[in-house]
C-alpha positions in Angstrom: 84.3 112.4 80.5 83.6 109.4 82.5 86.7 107.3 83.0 86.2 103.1 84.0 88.3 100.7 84.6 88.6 97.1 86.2 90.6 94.2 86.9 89.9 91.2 85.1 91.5 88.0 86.1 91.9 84.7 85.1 93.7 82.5 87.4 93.3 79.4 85.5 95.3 80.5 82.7 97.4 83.1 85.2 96.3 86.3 83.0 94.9 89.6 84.4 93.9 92.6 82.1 93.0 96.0 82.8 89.5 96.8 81.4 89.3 100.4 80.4 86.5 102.8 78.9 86.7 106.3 78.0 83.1 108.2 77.5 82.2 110.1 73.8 81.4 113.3 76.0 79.9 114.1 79.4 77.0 112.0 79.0 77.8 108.7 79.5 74.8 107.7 77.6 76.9 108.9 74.4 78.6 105.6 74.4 82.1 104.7 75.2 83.8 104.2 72.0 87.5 103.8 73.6 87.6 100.6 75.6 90.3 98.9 76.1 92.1 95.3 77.5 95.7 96.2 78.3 97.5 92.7 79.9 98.6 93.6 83.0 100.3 90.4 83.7 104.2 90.5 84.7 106.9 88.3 86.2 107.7 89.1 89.6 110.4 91.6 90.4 110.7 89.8 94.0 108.6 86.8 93.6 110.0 84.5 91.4 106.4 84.0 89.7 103.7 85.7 87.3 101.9 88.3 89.2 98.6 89.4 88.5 96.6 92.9 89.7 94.2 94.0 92.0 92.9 97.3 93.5 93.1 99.1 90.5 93.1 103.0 91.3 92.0 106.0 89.5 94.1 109.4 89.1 94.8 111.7 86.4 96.7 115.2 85.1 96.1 117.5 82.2 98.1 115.3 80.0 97.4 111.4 81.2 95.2 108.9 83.3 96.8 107.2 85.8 96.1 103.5 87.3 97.8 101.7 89.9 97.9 98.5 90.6 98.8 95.9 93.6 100.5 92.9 91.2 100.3 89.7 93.7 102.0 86.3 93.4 99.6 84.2 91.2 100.5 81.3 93.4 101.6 82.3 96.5 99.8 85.0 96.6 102.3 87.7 97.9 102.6 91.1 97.1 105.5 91.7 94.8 105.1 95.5 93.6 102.9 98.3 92.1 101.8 98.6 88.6 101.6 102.2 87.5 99.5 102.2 84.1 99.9 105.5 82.5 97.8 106.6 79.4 98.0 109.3 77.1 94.8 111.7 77.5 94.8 112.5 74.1 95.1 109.1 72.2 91.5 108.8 74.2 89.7 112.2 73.7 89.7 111.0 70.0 87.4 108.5 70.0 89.8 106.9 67.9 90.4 103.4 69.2 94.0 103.2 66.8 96.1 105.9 68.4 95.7 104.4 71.7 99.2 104.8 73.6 99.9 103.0 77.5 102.8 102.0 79.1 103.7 100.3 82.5 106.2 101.4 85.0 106.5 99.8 88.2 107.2 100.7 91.8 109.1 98.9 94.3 107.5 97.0 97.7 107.9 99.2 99.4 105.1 101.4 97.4 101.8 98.9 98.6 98.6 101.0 97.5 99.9 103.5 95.9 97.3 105.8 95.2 97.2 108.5 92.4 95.3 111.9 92.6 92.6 113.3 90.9 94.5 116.8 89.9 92.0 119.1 89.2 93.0 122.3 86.9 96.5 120.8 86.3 98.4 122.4 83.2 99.6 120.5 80.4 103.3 119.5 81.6 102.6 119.5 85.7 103.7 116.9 87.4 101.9 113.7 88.8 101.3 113.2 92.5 100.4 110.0 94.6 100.4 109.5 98.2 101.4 105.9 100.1 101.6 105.5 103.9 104.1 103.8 105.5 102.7 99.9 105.0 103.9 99.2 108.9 101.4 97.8 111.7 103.0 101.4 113.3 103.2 104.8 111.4 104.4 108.5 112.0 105.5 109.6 108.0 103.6 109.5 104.8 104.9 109.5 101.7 104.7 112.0 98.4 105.5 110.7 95.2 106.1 113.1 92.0 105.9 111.6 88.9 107.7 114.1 86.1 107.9 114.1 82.3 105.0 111.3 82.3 104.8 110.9 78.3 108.0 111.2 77.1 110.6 110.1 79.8 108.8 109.9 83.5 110.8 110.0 86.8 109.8 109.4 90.3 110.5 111.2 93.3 109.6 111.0 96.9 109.0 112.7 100.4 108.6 111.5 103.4 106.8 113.6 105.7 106.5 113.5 109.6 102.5 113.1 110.8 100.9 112.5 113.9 101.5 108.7 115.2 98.9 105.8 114.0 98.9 102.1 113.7 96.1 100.0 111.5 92.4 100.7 112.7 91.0 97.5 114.3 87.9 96.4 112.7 84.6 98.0 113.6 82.2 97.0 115.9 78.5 96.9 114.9 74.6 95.5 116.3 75.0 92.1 116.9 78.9 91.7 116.5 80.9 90.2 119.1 83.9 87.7 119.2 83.0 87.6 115.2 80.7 89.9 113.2 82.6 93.1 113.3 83.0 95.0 109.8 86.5 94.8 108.7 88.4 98.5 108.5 91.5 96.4 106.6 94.6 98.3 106.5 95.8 102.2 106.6 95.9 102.1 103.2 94.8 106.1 101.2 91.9 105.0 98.9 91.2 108.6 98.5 93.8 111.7 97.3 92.8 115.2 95.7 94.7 118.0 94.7 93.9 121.6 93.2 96.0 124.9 93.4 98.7 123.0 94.7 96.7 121.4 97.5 96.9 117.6 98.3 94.2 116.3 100.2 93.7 112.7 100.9 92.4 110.7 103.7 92.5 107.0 105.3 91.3 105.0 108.3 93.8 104.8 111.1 93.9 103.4 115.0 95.1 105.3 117.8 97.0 104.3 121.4 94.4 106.4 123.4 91.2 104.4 121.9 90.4 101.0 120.8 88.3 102.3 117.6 89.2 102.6 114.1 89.2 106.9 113.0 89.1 108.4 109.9 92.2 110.8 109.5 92.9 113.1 106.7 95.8 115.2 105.8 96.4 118.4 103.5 99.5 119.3 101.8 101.4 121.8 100.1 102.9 120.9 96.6 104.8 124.1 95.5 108.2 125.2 96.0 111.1 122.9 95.9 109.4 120.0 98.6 106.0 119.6 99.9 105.0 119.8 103.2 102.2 119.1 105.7 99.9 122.2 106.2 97.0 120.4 108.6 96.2 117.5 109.6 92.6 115.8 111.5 90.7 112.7 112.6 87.5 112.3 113.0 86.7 111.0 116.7 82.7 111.2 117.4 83.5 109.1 120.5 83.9 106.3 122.6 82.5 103.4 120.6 82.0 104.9 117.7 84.2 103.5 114.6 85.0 105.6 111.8 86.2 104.4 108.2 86.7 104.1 104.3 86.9 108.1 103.8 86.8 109.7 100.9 87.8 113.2 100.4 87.6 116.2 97.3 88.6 119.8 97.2 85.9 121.9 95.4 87.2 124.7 93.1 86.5 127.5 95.6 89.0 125.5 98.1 86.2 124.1 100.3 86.8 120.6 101.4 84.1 117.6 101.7 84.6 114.3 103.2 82.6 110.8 103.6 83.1 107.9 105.6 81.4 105.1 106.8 80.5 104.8 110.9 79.1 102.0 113.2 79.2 101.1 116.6 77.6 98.2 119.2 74.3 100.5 118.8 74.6 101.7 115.0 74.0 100.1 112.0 76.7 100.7 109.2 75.8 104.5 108.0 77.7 107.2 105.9 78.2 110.6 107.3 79.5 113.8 105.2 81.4 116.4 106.6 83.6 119.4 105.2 85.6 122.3 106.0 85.9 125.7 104.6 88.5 129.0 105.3 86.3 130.2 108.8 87.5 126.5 110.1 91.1 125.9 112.6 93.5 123.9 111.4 92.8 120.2 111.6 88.7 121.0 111.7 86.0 119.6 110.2 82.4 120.5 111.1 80.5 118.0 112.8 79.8 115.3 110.4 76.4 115.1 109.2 74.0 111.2 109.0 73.2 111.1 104.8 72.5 107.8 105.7 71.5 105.4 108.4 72.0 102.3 107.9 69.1 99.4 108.6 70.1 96.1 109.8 73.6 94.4 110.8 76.0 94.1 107.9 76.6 90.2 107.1 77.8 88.4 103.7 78.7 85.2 102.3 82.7 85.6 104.0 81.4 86.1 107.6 78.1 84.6 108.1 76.5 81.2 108.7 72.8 82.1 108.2 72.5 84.6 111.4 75.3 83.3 112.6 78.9 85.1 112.4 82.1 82.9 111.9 84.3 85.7 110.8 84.3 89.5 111.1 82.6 90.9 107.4 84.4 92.5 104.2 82.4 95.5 103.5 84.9 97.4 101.5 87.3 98.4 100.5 86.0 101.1 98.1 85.1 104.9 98.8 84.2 107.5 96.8 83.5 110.9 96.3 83.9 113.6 93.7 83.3 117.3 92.4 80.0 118.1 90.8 80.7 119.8 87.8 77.6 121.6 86.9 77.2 123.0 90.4 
């Protein structure tokens, strides 16, 4: 099925609603008779205020969907918590609009971007994973959350698990950028988490002490056994000058991985690269990425640029994605 949501928000009337849409089959061109507006809106746990959503994110499990959501101060704005939208799979395999069931449960602070996977060949009953990095300028652990019992009575735990040092990749230099004009790489933030056969994959955009670029780094994980644990880690480092960022990463069903990201530089145009890894791979490799696409011209938009002329370094994200083909 093909699963939509998005954020709709009204900051007039201080409302936000999650827009959500379920496909009839796997043609999307069999309509979408389960669509949804759940109200999102909450009081603040720390802000004394309504908070409303943003950056909603995708996951699921054999039994629900799962979206998360930052919920910032509708005034301030500050961010207060995470949203975790859960949804009953089968209410929307129906096509049945009536039986829909949802509820909320929220996350503290500390939990910024927490981002749900996309379990592949998860049995009814499994558990719910997410991943969250630290949220600090500087970072060496990443957290694992388990979700348990989802539809009935859920419970959260989480690891924290030693990785190699990073602090938030600087925005990226491109033709034309100087003092302003560069594209902006935002936080460390995972936009981007897989998992089959008790894998976790996931991937973000990080900065290093030894360069002044922004690198894509990604991470695989082990979820059996009584606490996961870090099985390889990479980042992606084509050289000096060259930024890399806004990864996404999947794990096919014969256990190769694939990657994307986005790369630029003071001679390259914004361009996506793929790259992947399979069992004949070291730990921590990934084949040299390969250009899908070059980009054209330099990158500017209404929040950076005065005509040809940067005031501001450029939003160009920050959304990434990738996913299995299932009919390959």
């Amino acid at each position: 099925r093909f699963v939509v949501a998005i954020v709709d928000e009204n900051e007039t009337t201080e409302k936000s609603f999650l827009l959500y849409a379920v496909s009839n089959s796997s043609n999307p061109l069999d309509g979408f008779s389960e669509m949804h507006r759940i109200d999102i809106t909450e009081n603040g746990n720390i802000l004394a205020e309504t908070v409303l959503g943003d950056f909603p994110k995708i996951g699921w499990n054999a039994d629900v969907h799962v979206i998360t959501v930052n919920m910032f101060g509708a005034d301030t704005p500050e961010f207060d918590h995470v949203s975790v939208i859960v949804i009953d799979k089968n209410t929307v395999l129906d096509g049945d609009n009536l039986t829909f069931s949802v509820s909320h449960l929220d996350r503290d602070p500390a939990d910024f971007t927490l981002m749900p996977a996309v379990m592949h060949g998860a049995e009814i009953g499994d558990p719910m994973w997410f991943i969250v990095e630290s949220g600090d300028p500087i970072g060496s652990e990443i957290g694992l959350v388990k979700m348990e019992d989802a539809l009935n009575s859920p419970s959260f735990s989480e690891t924290s698990l030693e990785v190699d040092p990073y602090h938030f990749p600087p925005n990226a230099e491109q033709p034309g950028s100087g003092a302003f004009g560069r594209i902006q790489t935002n936080d460390s933030s995972f936009i981007s988490a897989a998992w089959r056969d008790n894998r976790l994959v996931a991937a973000h955009a990080i900065g290093l002490d030894s360069t002044s670029q922004s690198h894509v780094r990604w991470y695989e994980f082990r979820t059996s056994g009584s606490s996961p644990n870090l099985t390889q880690q990479g980042t992606i480092n084509p050289g000096a000058g060259v930024h890399t960022y806004y990864p996404s990463i999947e794990i096919a069903p014969n256990g190769d991985i694939g990657m994307n990201f986005l790369q630029s530089s003071s001679s390259e145009f914004m361009s996506m690269y793929v790259t992947g890894r399979n069992s004949a791979n070291g730990p921590g490799e990934m084949r040299t990425p390969l250009l899908a696409r070059a980009g054209q011209r330099t990158y500017r938009a209404f929040d950076c640029a005065v005509g040809s002329v940067f005031v501001d370094d450029c939003r160009a994200g920050d959304y990434s994605g990738i996913s299995i083909d299932p009919n390959f």
